[in-house]
C-alpha positions as CSV (number, residue, x, y, z in Angstrom):
1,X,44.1,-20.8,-33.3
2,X,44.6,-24.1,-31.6
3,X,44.2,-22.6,-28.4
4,X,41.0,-20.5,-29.3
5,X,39.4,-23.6,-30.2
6,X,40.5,-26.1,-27.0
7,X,39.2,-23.0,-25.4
8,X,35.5,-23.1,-26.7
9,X,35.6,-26.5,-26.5
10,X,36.2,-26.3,-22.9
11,X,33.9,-23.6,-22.3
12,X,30.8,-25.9,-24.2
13,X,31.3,-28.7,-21.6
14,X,30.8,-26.6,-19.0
15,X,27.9,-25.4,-20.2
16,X,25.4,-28.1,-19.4
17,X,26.7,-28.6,-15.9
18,X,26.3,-24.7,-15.4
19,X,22.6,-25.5,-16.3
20,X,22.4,-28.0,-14.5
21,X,23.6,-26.5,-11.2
22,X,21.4,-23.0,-12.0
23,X,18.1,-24.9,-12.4
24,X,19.1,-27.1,-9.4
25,X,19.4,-23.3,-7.5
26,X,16.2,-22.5,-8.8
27,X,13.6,-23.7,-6.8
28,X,15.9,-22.2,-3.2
29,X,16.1,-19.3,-4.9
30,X,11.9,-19.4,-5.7
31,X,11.6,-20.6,-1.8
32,X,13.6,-17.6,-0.5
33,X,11.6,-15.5,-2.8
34,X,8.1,-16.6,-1.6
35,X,9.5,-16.4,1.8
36,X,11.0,-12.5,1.8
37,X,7.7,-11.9,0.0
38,X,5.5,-13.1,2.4
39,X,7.8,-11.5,5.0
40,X,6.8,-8.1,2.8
41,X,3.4,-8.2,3.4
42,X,3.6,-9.0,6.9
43,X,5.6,-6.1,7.0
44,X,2.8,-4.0,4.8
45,X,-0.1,-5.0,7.0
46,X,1.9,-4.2,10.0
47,X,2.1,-0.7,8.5
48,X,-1.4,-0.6,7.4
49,X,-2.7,-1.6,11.1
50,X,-0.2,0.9,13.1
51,X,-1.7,3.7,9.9
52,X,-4.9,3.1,11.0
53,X,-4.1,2.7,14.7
54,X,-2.7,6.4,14.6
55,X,-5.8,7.9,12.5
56,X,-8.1,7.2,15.4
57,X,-5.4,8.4,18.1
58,X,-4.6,11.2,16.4
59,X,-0.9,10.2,16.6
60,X,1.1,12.5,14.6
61,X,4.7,11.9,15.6
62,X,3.0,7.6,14.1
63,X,1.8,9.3,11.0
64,X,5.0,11.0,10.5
65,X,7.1,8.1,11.0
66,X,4.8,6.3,8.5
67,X,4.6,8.8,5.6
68,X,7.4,9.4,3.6
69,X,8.5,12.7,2.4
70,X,6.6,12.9,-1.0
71,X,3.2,11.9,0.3
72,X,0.4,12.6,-1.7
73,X,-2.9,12.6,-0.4
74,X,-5.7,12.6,-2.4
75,X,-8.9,12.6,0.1
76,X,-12.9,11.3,-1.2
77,X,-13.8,14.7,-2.1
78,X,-11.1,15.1,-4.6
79,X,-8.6,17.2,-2.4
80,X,-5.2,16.9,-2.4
81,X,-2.8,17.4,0.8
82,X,1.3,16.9,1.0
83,X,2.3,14.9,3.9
84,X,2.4,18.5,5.5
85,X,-0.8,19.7,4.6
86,X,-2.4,16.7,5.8
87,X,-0.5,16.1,9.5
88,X,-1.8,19.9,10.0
89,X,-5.3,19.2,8.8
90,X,-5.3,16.6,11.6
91,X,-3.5,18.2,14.0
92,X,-6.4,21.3,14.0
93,X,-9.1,18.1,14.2
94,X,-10.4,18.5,10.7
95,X,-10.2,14.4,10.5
96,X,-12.0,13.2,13.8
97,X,-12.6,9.6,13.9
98,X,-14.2,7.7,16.1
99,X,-13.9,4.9,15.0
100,X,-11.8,3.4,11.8
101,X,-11.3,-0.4,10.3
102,X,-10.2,-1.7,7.4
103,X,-12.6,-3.8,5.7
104,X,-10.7,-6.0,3.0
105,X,-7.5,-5.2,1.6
106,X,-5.1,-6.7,-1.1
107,X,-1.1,-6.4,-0.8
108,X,0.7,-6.5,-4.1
109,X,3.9,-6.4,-4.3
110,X,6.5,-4.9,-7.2
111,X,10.2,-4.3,-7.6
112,X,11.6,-6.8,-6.0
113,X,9.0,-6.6,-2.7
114,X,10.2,-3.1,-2.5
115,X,6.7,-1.3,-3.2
116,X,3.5,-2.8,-2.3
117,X,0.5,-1.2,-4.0
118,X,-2.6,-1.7,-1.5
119,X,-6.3,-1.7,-2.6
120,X,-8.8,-2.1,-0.1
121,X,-12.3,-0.9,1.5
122,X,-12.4,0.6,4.8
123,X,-14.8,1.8,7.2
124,X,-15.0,5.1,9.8
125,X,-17.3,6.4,12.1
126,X,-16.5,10.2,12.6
127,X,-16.9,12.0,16.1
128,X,-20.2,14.4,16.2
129,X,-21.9,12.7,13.6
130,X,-23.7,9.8,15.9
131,X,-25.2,7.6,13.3
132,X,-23.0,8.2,10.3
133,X,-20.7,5.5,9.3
134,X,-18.7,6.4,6.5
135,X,-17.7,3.1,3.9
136,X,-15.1,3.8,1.4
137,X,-12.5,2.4,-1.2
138,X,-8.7,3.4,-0.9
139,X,-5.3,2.9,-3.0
140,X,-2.3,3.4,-1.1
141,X,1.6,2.7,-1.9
142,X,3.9,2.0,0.6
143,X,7.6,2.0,-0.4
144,X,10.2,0.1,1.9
145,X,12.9,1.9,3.5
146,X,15.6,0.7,5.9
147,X,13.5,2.4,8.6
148,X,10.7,0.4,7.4
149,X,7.7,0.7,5.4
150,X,6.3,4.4,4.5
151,X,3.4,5.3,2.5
152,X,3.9,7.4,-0.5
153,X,0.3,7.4,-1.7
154,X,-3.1,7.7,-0.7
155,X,-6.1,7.7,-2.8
156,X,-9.8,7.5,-0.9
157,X,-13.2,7.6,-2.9
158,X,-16.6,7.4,-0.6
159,X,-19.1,4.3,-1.9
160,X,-22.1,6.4,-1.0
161,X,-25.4,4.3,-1.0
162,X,-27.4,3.0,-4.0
163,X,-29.6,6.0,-5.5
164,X,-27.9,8.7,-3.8
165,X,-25.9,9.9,-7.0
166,X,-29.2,9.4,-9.5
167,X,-30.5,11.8,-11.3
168,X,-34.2,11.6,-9.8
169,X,-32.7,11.6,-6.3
170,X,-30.8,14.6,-6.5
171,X,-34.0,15.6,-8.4
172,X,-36.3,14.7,-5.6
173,X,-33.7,16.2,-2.5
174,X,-34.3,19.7,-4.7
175,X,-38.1,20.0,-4.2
């Protein structure tokens, strides 16, 4: 019994200098944090750049690299592709871009910097339609690997210009 009790009694004077030395860790441990994070979305908007870098090239053995495995690709007009589906679709030139930028985009990162969920606009000029500039918002989650970062996700929906979704216009476009 003796020995139980020299024991806690040990144990509680230890505690406040195991406090103290935590909380004294604390703000290196918060620095190293900030730092891998910022080193994370570096890392993202690396991805996003060589993504978008490969969309205008047409650069499929980039893309493939980029996507992982369980892609899902959900395009403007509501269609869905696998990471399959859509390296094909842009291997026959059904996506021809001239011209492709992103216009703002927001990294945040989850798990531990090991998924970064990216919102953003974005804006693409496609190849036989001179005059058309397409605008658009996208979702996309990139998952880290040891290979790097690969997106999982994508999610695009077309802002089409004021009035062309009213009622009256579609309406008017009828007549």
């Amino acid at each position: 019994m003796r020995a139980t009790i020299f024991l806690a009694l040990c144990l509680a004077s230890l505690a406040p200098t195991a406090r103290a030395s935590q909380a004294a860790l604390e703000p290196a441990a918060r620095a190293q944090s900030g730092a891998s994070q910022t080193q994370a979305a570096a890392g993202v908007r690396e991805a996003e750049r060589q993504r978008a870098q490969a969309l205008v090239q047409r650069d499929i053995d980039a893309l493939r690299r980029l996507i992982s495995g369980d892609y899902y690709h959900v395009e403007s007009n509501g269609r869905v592709r696998t990471k399959t589906e859509f390296l094909q679709a842009l291997a026959r030139d059904e996506y021809r871009i001239r011209n492709y930028g992103v216009e703002e985009m927001e990294i945040r990162l989850v798990d531990d910097a090991g998924t970064a969920i990216v919102p953003g606009t974005y804006r693409s000029v496609p190849i036989g339609q001179p005059g058309t500039t397409l605008r658009g918002r996208y979702v996309r989650i990139w998952t880290r690997y040891p290979e790097g970062w690969r997106v999982a996700l994508h999610q695009g929906t077309q802002i089409r210009p004021v009035g062309t979704n009213a009622p009256e216009a579609r309406t008017q476009a009828m007549q």
